[in-house]
Structures are given as C-alpha cells and as structure tokens.
mmCIF file of the N, C-alpha and C atoms, coordinates in Angstrom:
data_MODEL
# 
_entry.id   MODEL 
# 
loop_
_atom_site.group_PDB 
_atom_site.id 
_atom_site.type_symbol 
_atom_site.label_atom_id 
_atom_site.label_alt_id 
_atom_site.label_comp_id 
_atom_site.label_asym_id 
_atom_site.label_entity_id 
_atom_site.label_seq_id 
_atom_site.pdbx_PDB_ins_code 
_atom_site.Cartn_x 
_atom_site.Cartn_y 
_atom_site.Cartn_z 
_atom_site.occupancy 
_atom_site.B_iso_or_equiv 
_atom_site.pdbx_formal_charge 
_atom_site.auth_seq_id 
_atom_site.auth_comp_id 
_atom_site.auth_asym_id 
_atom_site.auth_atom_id 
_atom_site.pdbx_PDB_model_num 
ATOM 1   N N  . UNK A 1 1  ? 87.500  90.485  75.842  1.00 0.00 ? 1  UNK A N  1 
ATOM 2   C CA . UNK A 1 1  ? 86.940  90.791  77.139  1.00 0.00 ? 1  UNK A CA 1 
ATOM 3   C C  . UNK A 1 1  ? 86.904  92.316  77.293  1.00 0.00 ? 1  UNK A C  1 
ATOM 4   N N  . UNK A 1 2  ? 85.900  93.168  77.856  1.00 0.00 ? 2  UNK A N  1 
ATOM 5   C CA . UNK A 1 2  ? 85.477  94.303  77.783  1.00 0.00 ? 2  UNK A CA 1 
ATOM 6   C C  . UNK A 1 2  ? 86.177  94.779  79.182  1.00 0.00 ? 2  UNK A C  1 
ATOM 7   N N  . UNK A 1 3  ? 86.968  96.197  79.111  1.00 0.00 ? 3  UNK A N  1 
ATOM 8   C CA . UNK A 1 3  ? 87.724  96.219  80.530  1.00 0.00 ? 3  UNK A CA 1 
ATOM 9   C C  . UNK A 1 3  ? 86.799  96.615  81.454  1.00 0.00 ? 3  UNK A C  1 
ATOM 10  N N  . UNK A 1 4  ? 86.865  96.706  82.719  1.00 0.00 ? 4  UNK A N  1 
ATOM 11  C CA . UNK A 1 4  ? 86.053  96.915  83.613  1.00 0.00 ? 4  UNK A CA 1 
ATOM 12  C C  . UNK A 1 4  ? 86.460  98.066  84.061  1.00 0.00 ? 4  UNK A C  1 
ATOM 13  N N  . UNK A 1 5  ? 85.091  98.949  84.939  1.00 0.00 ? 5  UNK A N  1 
ATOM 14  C CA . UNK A 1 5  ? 85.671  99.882  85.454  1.00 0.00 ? 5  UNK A CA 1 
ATOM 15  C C  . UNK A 1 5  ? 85.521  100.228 86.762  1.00 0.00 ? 5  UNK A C  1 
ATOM 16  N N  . UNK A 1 6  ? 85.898  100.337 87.566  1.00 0.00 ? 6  UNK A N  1 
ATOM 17  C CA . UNK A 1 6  ? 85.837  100.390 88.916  1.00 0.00 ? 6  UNK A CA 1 
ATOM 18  C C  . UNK A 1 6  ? 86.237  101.956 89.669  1.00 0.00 ? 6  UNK A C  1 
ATOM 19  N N  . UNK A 1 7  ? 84.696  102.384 90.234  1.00 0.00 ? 7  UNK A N  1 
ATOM 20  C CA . UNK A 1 7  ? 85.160  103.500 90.884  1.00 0.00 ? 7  UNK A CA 1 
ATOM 21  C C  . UNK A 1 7  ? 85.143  103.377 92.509  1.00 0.00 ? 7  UNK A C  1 
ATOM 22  N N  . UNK A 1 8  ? 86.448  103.952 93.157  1.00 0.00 ? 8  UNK A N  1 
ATOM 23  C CA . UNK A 1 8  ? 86.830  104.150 93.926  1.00 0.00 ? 8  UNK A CA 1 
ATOM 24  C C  . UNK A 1 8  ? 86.418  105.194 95.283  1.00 0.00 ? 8  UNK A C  1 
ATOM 25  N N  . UNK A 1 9  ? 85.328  105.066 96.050  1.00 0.00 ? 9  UNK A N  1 
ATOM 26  C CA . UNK A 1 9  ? 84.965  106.330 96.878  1.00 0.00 ? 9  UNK A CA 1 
ATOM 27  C C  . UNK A 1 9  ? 85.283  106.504 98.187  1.00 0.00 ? 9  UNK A C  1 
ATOM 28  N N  . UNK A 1 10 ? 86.418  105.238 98.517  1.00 0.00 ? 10 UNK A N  1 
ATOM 29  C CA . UNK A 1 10 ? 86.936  105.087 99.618  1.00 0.00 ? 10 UNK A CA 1 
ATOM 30  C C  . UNK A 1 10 ? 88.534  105.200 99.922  1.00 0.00 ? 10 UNK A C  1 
ATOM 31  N N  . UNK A 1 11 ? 89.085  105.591 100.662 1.00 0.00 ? 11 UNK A N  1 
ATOM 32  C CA . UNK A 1 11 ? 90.826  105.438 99.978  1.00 0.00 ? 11 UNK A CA 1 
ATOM 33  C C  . UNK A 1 11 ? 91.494  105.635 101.787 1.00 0.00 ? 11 UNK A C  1 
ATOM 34  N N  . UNK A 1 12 ? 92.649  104.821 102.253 1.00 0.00 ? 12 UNK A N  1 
ATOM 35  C CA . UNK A 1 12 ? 93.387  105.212 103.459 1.00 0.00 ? 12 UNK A CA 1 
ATOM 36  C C  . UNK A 1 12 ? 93.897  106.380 102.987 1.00 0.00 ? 12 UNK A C  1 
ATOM 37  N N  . UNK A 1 13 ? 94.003  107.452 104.297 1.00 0.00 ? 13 UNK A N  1 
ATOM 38  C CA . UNK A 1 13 ? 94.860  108.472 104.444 1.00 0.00 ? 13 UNK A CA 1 
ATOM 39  C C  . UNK A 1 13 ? 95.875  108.273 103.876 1.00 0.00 ? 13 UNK A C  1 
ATOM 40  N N  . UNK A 1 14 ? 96.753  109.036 103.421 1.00 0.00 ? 14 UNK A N  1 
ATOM 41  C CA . UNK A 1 14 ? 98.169  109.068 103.053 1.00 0.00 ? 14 UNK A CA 1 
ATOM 42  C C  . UNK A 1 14 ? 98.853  109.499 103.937 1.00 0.00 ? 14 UNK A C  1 
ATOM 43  N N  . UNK A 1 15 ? 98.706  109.793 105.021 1.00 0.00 ? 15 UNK A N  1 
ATOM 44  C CA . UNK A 1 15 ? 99.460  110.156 105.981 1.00 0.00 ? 15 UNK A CA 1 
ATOM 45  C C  . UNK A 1 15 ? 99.795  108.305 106.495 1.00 0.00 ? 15 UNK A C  1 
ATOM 46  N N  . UNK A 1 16 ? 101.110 108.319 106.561 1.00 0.00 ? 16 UNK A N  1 
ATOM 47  C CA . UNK A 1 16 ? 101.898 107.179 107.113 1.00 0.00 ? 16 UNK A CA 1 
ATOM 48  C C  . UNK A 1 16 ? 101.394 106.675 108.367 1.00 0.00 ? 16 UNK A C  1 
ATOM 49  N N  . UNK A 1 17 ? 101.118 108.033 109.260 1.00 0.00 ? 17 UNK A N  1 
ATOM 50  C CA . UNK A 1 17 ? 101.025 107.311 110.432 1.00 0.00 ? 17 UNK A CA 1 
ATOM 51  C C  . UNK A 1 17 ? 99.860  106.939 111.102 1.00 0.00 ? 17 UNK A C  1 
ATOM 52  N N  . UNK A 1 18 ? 98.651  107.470 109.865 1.00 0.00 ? 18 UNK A N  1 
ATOM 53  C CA . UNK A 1 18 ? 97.022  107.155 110.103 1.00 0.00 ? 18 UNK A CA 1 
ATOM 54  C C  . UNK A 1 18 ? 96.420  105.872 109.609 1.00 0.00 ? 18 UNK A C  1 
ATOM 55  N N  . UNK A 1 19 ? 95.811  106.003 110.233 1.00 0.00 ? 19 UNK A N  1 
ATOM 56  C CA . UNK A 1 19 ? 94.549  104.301 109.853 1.00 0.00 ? 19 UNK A CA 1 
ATOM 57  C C  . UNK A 1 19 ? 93.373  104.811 109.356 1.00 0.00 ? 19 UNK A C  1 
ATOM 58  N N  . UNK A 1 20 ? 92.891  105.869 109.412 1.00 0.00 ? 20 UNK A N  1 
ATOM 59  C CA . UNK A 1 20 ? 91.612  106.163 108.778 1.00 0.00 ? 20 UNK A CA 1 
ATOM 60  C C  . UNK A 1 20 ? 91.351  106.130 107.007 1.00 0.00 ? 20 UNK A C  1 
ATOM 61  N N  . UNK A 1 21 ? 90.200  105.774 107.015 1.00 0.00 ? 21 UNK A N  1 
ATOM 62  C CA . UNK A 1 21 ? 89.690  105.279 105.851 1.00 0.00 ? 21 UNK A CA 1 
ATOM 63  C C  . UNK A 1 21 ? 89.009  106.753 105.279 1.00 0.00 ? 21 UNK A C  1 
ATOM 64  N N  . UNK A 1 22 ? 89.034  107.535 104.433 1.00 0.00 ? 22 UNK A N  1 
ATOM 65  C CA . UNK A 1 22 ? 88.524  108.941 104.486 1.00 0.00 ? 22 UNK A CA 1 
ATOM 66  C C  . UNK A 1 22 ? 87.549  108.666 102.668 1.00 0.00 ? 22 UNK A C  1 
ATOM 67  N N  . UNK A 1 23 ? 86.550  109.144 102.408 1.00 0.00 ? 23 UNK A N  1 
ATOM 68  C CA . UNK A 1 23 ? 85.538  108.981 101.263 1.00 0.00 ? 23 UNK A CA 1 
ATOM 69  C C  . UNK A 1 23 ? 86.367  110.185 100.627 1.00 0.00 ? 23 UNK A C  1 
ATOM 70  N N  . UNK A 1 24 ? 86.758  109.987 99.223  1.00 0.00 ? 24 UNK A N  1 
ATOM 71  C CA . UNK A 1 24 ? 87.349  110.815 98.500  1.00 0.00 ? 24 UNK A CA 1 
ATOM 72  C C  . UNK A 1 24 ? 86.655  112.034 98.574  1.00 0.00 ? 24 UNK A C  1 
ATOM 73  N N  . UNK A 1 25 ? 85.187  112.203 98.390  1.00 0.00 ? 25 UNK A N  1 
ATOM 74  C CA . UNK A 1 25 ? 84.333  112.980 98.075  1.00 0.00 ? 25 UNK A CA 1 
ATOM 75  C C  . UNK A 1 25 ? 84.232  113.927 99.109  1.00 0.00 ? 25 UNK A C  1 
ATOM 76  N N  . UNK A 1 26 ? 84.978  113.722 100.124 1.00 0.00 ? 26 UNK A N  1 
ATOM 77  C CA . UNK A 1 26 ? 85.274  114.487 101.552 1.00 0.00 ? 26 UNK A CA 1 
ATOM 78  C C  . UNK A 1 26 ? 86.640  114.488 102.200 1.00 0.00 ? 26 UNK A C  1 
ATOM 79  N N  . UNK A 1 27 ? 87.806  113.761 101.443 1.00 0.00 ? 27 UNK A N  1 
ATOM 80  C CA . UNK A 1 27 ? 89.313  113.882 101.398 1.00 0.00 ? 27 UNK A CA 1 
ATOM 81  C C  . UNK A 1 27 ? 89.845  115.380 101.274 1.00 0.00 ? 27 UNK A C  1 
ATOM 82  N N  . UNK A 1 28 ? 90.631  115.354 102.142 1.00 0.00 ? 28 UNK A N  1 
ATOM 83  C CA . UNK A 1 28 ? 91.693  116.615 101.915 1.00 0.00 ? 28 UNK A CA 1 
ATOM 84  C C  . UNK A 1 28 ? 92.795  116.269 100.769 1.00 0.00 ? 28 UNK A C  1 
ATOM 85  N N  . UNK A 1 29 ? 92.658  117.055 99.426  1.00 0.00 ? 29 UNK A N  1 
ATOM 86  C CA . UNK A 1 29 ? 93.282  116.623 98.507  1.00 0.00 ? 29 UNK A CA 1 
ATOM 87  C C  . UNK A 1 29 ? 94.861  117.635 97.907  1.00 0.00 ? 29 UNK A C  1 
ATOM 88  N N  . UNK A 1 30 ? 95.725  116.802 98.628  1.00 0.00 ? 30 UNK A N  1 
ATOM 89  C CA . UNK A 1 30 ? 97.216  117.503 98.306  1.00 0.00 ? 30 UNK A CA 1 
ATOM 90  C C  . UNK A 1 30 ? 98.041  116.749 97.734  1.00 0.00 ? 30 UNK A C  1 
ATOM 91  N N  . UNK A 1 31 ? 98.782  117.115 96.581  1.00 0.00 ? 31 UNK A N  1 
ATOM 92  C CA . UNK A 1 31 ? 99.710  116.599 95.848  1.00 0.00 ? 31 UNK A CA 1 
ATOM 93  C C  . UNK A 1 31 ? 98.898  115.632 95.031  1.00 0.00 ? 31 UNK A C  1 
ATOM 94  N N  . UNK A 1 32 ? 97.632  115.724 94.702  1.00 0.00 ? 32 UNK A N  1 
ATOM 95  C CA . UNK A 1 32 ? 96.785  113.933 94.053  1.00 0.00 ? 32 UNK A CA 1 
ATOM 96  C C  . UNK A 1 32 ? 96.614  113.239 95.291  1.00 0.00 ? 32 UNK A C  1 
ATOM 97  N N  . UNK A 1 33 ? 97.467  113.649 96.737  1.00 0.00 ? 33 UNK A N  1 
ATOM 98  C CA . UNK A 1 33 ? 96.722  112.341 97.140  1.00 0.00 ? 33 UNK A CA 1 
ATOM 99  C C  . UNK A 1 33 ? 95.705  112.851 98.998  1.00 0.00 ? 33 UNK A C  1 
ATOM 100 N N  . UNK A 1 34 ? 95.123  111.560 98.604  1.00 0.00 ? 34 UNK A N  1 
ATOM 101 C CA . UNK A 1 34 ? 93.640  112.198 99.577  1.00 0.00 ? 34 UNK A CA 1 
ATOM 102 C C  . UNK A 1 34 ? 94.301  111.608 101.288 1.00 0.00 ? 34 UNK A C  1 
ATOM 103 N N  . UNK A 1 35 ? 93.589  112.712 102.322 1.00 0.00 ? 35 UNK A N  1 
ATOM 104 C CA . UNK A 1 35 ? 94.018  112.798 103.534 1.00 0.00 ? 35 UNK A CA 1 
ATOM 105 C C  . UNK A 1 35 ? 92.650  112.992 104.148 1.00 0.00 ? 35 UNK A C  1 
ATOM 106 N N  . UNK A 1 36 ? 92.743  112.001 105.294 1.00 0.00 ? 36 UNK A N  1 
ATOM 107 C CA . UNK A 1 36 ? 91.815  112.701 106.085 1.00 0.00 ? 36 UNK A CA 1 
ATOM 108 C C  . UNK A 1 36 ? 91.153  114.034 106.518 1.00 0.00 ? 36 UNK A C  1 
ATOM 109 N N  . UNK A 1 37 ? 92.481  115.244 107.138 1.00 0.00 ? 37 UNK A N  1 
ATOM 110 C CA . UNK A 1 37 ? 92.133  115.689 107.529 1.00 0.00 ? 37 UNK A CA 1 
ATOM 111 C C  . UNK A 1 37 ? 93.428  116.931 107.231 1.00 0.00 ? 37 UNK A C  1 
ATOM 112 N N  . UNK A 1 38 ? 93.332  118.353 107.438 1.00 0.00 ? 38 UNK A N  1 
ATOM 113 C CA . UNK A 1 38 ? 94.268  119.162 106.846 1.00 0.00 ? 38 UNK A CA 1 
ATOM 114 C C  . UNK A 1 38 ? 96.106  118.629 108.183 1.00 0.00 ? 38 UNK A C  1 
ATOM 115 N N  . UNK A 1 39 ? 95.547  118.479 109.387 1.00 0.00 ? 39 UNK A N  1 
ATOM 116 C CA . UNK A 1 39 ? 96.681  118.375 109.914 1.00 0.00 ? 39 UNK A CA 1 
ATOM 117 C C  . UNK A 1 39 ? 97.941  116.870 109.476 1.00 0.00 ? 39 UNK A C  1 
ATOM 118 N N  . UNK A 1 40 ? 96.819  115.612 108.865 1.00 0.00 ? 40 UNK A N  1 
ATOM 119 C CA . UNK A 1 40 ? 97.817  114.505 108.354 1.00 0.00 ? 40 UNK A CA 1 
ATOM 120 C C  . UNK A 1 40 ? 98.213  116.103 106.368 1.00 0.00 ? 40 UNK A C  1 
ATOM 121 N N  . UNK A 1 41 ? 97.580  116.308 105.996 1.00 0.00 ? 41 UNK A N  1 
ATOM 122 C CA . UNK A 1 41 ? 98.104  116.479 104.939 1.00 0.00 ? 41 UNK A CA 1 
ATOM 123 C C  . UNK A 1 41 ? 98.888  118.203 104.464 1.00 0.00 ? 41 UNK A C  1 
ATOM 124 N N  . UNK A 1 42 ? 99.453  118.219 105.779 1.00 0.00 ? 42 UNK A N  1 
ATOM 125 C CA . UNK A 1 42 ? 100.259 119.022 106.053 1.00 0.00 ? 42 UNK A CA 1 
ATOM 126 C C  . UNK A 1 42 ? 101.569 118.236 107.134 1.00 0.00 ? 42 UNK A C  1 
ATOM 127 N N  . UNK A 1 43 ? 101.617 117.327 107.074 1.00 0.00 ? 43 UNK A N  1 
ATOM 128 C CA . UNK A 1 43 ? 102.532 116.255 107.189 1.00 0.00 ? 43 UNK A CA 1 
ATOM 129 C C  . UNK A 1 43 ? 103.042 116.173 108.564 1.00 0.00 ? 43 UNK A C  1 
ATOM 130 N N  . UNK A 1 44 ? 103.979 115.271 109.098 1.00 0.00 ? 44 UNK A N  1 
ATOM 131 C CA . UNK A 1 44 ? 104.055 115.014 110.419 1.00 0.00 ? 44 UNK A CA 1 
ATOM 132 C C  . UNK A 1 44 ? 104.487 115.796 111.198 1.00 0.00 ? 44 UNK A C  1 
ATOM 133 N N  . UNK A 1 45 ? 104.684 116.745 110.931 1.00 0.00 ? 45 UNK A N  1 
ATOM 134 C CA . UNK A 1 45 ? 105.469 118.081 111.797 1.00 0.00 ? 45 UNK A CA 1 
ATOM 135 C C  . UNK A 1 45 ? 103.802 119.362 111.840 1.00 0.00 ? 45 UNK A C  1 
ATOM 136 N N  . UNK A 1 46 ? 102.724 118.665 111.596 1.00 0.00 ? 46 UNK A N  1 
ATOM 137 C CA . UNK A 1 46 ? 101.923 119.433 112.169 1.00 0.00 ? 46 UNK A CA 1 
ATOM 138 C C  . UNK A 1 46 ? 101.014 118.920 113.368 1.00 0.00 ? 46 UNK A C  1 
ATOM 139 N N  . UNK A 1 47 ? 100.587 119.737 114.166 1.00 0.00 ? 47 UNK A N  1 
ATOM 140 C CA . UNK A 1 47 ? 100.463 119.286 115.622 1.00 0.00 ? 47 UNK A CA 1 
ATOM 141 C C  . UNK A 1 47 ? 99.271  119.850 115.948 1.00 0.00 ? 47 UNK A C  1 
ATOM 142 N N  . UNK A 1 48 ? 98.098  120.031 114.927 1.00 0.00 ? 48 UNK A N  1 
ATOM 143 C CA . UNK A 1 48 ? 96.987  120.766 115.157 1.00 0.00 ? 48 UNK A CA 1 
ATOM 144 C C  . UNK A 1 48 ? 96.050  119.561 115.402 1.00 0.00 ? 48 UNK A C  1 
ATOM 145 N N  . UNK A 1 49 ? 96.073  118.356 115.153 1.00 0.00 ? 49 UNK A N  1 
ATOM 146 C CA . UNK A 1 49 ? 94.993  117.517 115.547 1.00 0.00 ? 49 UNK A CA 1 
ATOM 147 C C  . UNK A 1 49 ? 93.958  117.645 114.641 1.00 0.00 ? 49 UNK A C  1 
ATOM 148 N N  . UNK A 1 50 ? 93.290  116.169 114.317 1.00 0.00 ? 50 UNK A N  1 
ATOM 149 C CA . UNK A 1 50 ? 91.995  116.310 113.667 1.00 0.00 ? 50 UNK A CA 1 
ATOM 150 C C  . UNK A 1 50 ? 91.350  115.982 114.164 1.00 0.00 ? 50 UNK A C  1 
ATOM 151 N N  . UNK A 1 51 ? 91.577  114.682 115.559 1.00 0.00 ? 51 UNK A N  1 
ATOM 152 C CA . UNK A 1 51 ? 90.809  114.119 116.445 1.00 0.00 ? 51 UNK A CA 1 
ATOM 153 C C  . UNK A 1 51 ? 90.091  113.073 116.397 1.00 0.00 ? 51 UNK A C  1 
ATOM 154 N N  . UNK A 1 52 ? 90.716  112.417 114.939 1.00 0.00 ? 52 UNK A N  1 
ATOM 155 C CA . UNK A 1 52 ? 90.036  110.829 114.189 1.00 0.00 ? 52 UNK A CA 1 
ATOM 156 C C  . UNK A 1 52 ? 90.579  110.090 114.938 1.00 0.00 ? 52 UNK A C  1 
ATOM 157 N N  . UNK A 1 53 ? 90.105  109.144 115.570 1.00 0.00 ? 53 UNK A N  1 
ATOM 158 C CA . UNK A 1 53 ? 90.877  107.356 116.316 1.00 0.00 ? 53 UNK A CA 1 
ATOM 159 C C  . UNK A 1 53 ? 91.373  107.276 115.875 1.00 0.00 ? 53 UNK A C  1 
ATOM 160 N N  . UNK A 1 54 ? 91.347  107.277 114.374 1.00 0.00 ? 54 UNK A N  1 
ATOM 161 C CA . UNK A 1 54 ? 92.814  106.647 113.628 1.00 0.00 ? 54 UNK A CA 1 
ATOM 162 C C  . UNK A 1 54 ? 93.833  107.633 113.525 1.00 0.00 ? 54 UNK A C  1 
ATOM 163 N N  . UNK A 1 55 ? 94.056  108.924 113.849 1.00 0.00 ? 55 UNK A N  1 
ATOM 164 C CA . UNK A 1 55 ? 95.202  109.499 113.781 1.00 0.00 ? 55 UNK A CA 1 
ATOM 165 C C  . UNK A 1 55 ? 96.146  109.066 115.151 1.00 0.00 ? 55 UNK A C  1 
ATOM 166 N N  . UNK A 1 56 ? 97.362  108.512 114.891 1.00 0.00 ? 56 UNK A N  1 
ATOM 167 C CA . UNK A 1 56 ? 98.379  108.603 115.951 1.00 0.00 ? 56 UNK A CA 1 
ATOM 168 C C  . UNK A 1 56 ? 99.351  109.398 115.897 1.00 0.00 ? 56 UNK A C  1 
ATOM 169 N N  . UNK A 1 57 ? 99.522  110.606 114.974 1.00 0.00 ? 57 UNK A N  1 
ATOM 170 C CA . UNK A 1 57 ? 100.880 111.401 115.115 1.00 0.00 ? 57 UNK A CA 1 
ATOM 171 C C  . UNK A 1 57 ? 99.731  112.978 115.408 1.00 0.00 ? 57 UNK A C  1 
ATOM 172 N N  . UNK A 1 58 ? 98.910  112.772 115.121 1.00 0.00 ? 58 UNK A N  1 
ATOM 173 C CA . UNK A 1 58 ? 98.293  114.248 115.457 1.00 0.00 ? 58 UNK A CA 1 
ATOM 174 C C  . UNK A 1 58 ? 97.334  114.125 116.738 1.00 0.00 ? 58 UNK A C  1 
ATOM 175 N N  . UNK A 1 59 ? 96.753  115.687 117.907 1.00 0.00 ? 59 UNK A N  1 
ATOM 176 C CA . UNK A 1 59 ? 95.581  115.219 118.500 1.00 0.00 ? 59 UNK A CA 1 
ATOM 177 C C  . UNK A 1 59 ? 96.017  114.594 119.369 1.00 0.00 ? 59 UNK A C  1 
# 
C-alpha cells in the first residue's frame, strides 16, 4: 500500500485558551507551533488583544 500524503492548511491555535482555527499560511509561527495571532503566541500573560471570537484570555 502506497503511503498517503496529507497536507494540512488549517490548524487550532496553540494558545490553550483559544478556539480559533488559524490557516497555517497566515499563522503566527513560534516555537514550530502556529497561533492565531502575536498576543496568544506570546502567551497568557499578554494583554494586547487580537480581537478573534475565539480568543478568551486576550481583548
């Protein structure tokens, strides 16, 4: 069986406390992993807001 390959252009925030769904191709990319927006990926002690519905610790 021939492996398959599957690309990925969609991915949840890595921020814990977000719901947003962010397109890699427009992810904020820290440590390898993709974030919505610079305030989830500068982690929960930042308080600048991105202003996505799905953020609940920022905004």
């Amino acid at each position: 069986m021939p492996a398959t390959t599957v690309e990925v252009t969609q991915v949840k925030c890595a921020c814990a406390d977000c719901v947003c769904v962010v397109a890699t191709d427009k992810a904020v990319v820290k440590d390898g992993r993709y974030y919505c927006c610079d305030a989830c990926a500068d982690g929960p002690n930042s308080h600048e807001g991105c202003n996505h519905a799905g953020c609940n610790s920022h905004g």
